[in-house]
N, C-alpha and C positions, 0 to 999 in steps of 0.2 A: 698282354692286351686281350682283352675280352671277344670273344666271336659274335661276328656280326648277327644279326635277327636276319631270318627268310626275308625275301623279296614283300611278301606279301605283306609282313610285319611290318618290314620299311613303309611301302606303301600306303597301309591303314593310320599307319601313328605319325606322318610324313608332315603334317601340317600342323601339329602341335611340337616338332621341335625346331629348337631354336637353326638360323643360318651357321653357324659355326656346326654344330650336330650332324645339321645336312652335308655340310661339305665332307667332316672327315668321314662318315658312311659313304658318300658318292664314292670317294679317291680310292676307298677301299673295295671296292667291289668288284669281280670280275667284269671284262668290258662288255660280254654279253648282258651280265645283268644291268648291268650301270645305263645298258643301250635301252632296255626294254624299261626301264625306269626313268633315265629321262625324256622318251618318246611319250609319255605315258602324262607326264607334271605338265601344269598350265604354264602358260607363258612364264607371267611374273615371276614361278618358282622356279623356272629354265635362267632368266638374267640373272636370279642372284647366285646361281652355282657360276653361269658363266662368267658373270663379273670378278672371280676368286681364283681362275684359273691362267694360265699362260698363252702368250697369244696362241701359239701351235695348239696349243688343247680347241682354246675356245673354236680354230677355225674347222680342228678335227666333227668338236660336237655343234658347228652349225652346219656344215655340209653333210650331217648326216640327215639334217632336217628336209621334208617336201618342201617348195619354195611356199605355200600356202602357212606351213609352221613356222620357219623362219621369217615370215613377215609379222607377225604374231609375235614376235619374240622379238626383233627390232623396233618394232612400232611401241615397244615399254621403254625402250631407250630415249633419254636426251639427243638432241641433233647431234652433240659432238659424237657421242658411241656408236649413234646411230647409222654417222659414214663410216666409222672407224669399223664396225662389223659389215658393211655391204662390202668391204675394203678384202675381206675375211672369204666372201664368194667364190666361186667360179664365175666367169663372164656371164654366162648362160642360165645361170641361177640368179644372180646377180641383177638382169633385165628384166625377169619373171619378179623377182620380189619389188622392185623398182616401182612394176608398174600395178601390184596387187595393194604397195603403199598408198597409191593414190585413191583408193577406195578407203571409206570410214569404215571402219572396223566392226561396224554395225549393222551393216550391210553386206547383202551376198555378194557382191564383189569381192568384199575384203574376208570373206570364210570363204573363196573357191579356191581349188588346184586349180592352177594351170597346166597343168601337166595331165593328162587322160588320153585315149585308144582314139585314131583317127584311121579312120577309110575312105576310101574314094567310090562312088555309087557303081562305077562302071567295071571295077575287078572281079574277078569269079571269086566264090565263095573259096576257095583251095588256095589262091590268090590271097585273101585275105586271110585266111588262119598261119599261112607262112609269115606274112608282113604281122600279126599280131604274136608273134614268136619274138621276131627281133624286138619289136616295141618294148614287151614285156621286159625285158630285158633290160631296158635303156630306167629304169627305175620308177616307171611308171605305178599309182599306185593312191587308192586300191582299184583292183579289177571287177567293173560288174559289168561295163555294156562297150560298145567299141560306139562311137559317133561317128555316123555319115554325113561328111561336107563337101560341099563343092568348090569351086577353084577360090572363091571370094572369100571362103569359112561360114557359108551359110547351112547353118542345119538341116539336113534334108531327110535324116529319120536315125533310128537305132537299131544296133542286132546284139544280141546277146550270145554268146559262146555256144550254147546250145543251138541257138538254129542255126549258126552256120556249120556246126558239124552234121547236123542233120540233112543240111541240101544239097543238092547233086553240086557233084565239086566244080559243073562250066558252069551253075546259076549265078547270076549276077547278086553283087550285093544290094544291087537296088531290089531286085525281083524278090531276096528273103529280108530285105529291113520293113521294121516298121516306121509308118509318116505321123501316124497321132501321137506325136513328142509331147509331153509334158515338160515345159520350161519356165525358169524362174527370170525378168530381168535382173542387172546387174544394181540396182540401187535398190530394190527390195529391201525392207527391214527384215530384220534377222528372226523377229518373232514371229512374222510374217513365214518366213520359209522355214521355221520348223511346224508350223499350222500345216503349210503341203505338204509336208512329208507325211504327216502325221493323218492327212485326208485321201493320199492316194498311196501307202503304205510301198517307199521304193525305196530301193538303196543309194540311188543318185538322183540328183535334178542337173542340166545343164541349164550353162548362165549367158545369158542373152544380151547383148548390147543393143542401143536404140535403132541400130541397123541391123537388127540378127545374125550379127556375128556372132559366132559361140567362142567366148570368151575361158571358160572353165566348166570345172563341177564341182556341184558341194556334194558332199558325203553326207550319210545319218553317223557316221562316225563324228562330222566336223561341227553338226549340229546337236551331240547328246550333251555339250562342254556348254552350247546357247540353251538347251532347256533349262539345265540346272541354275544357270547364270540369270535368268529371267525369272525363275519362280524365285529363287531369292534375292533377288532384286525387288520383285511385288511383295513380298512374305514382309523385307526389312518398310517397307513402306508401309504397309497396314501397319505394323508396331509404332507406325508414328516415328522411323529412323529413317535417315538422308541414306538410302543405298551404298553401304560400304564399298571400297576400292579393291579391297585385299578380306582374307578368312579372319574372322575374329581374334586369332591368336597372333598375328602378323599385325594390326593395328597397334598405336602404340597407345597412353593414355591420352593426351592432346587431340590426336587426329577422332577417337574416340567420342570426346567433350563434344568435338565441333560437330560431329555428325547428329549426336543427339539433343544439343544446348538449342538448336533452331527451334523446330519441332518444339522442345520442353516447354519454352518462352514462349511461343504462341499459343499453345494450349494453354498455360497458365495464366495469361491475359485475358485470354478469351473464359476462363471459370472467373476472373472477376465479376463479370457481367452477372452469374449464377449469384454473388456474395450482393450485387445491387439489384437484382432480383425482388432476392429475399430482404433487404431493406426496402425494398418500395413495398412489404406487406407485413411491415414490420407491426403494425398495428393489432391487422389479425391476429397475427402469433401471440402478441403479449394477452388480447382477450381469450382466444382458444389455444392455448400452448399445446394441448394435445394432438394439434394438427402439424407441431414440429417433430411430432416422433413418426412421420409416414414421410419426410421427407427424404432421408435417404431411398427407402426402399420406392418411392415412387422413383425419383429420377435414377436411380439404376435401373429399374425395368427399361424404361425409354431407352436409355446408353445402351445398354444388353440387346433390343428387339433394332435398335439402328444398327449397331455394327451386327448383327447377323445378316440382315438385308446387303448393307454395303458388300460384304464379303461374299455375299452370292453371287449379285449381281456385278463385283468386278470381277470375278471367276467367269460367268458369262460372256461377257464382253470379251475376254481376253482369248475367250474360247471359242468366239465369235459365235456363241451359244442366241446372244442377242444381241442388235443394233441400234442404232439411233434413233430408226423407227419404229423399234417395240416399244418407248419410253410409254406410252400410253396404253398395250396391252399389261407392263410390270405393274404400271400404277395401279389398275383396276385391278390385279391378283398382287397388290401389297397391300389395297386397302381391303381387301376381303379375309387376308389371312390375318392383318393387321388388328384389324377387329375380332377377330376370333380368338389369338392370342391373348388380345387382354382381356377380354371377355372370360376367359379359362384364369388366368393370374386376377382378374376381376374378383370375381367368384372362389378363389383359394383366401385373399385378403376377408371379403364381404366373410367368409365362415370362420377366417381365423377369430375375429373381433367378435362375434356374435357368441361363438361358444366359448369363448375364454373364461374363465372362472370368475376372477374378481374384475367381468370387463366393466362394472357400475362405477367401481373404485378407479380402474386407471382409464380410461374413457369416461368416466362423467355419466351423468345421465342421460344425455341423448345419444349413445355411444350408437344406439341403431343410426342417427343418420350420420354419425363420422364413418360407421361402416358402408352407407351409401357414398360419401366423398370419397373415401377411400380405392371403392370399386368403380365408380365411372371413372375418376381420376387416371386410373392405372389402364382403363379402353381408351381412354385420351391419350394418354403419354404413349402406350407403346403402340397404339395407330400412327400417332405422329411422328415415331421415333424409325419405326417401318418405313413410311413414305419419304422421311430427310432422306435413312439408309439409303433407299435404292434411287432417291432422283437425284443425289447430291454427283455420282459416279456417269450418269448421263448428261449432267453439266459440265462434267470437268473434259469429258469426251468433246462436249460439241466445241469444246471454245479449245479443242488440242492439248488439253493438257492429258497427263497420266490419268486416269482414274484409278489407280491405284492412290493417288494422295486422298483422297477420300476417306484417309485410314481411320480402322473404328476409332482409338484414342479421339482423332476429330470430329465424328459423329457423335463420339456420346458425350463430347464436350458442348455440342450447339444443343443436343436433345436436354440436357442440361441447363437449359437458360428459359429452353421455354415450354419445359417440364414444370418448372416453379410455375410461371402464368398459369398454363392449365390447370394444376392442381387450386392452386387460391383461388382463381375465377372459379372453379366448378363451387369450392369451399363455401364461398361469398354466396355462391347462388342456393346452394343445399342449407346452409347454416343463419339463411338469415332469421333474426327475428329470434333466433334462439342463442346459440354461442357468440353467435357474431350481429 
């Protein structure tokens, strides 16, 4: 039999192979690594090893889990698995995961420990590095700040390791905590509380219920698993895809279809309108045909200068860079750069056609003013293709939706419909009397 690849190999190539692969490398591994590899895998990929294994195993590799990880890793289960692993607990774990189930998994409820350093305000500092001894102990984890509560569990500040070794061993803990806690409530979106982290740059947030009781804490450990999860969440959404369930290699074809076949179908209805467009100007064309050879490159410029805009301006928003009240400073710096850009693609087009060699022969003889259609048409379209981009993502904000669905695919698909208007209308107006 073959030797196993390093940990780290496992690790990296982990999600491209098949559950059968997985398993027999799991079984095979020493149990320290097997520990530090499965603490390591996301949920999903924790059930399907555990679903393969014997009950003793499976109760072995859940109770190695924080109860914050094994609710994570239950909450992928069917109801029936679902008791049959709470089944699999200690008592004590058991009630902690019980009650982090009842939180959406979406929310900082449902990504806290329960489990973290508790003090009482009125102990001496000596007093507390002894009781933080045994805590440590008790599997608590991971260690940054110890929490001061009082008899009800109300927050009443924080100290961190360092300053209570630092103060006189009779000071009180209240005398070296600090009171200006930074706290996250318990229903919080999860995009939301990796934003705080990322504003006040901590290793923990405590989680707050509607009575301030501290309920837990989230980690930037339990939060680095939500960054990634949200950017490719948004990422698969500007592709114009329904946000995948599981890694692209773990989808099957079917589930594939469905995610992409929605999206596909509305885009592709929505380009008919571009094909009845261009039959409502069907006239035009057949007298100036030469103004059918600028139609792709006009309405791709529009597509291209909308989804640039869309993707800035959902990147904003999500970065909380802008709000719903900036919609009208975006507008006024989309239609400023909006116009400048085509004005620069304006003016690339306007000199293409002019210095072209045999432009008399493939333009015609008024080829100077299809070069003037050409170049306003393209300040039209990607002005207008600018301002869809960035107002289309502030609509979908106010009425609650994602603004991530905004995604370019559907931008440059409407900048697309009435890319043809603009160009023919300008055309109509530049060309009368001569082509048209």
């Amino acid at each position: 039999m073959a030797d196993l690849p390093n940990l780290g190999d496992i690790r990296s190539s982990w999600s491209s192979l098949s559950v059968e692969d997985r398993q027999r490398i799991f079984v095979r591994l020493p149990r320290s690594e097997a520990e530090e590899l499965f603490l390591h895998l996301s949920p999903a990929d924790k059930v399907d090893l555990l679903q393969e294994l014997p009950t003793l195993d499976k109760r072995s590799w859940l109770r190695l889990l924080p109860p914050d990880d094994a609710a994570d890793v239950i909450q992928e289960l069917d109801a029936v698995h679902r008791t049959e692993a709470l089944g699999l607990l200690d008592d004590q774990t058991r009630r902690e995961v019980t009650a982090l189930l009842a939180y959406a998994e979406d929310e900082a409820g449902g990504l806290m420990n329960s489990r973290f350093l508790r003090l009482r305000p009125e102990i001496s500092a000596d007093e507390a590095i002894r009781y933080l001894r045994v805590q440590a102990k008790a599997a608590v984890d991971p260690i940054y700040y110890a929490y001061v509560l009082d008899v009800e569990q109300h927050l009443l500040g924080i100290v961190s390791f360092r300053e209570l070794f630092l103060a006189p061993p009779d000071k009180t803990v209240a005398e070296v905590m600090r009171r200006d806690v930074i706290s996250i409530p318990e229903e919080m979106d999860q995009e939301e509380v990796s934003r705080q982290f990322s504003l006040h740059h901590l290793m923990a947030l405590p989680v707050l219920d509607k009575n301030k009781h501290m309920k837990g804490i989230v980690t930037v450990n339990d939060i680095v698993d939500v960054v990634e999860e949200e950017a490719t969440e948004d990422f698969q959404k500007l592709g114009g895809v329904i946000a995948l369930e599981a890694p692209y290699m773990q989808m099957n074809l079917w589930q594939m279809i469905q995610k992409r076949a929605g999206w596909l179908t509305i885009l592709f209805v929505s380009e008919m309108f571009t094909a009845t467009a261009m039959a409502y100007y069907e006239t035009e064309i057949a007298r100036a045909v030469v103004l059918a050879l600028f139609i792709p490159l006009i309405i791709s410029s529009g597509g291209n200068s909308g989804s640039q805009a869309s993707s800035l301006i959902i990147r904003a928003l999500a970065l909380k860079e802008a709000r719903l009240r900036d919609w009208w400073r975006v507008l006024g710096k989309e239609i400023a750069s909006g116009f400048i850009l085509g004005a620069i693609l304006g003016s690339i087009g306007f000199t293409r056609i002019m210095l072209w060699p045999t432009r008399d022969i493939v333009y015609g003889e008024h080829y100077f003013l299809v070069a003037i259609t050409v170049s306003v048409s393209l300040i039209g379209v990607v002005l207008w293709g600018s301002i869809m981009g960035a107002m289309l993502p502030f609509m979908l904000r106010s009425i609650r939706l994602d603004p991530a669905t905004a995604s370019a695919p559907l931008v440059a698909t409407l900048v697309d419909v009435t890319g043809i208007a603009i160009y023919f209308t300008i055309a109509s107006i530049v060309l009368r009397g001569t082509l048209l």
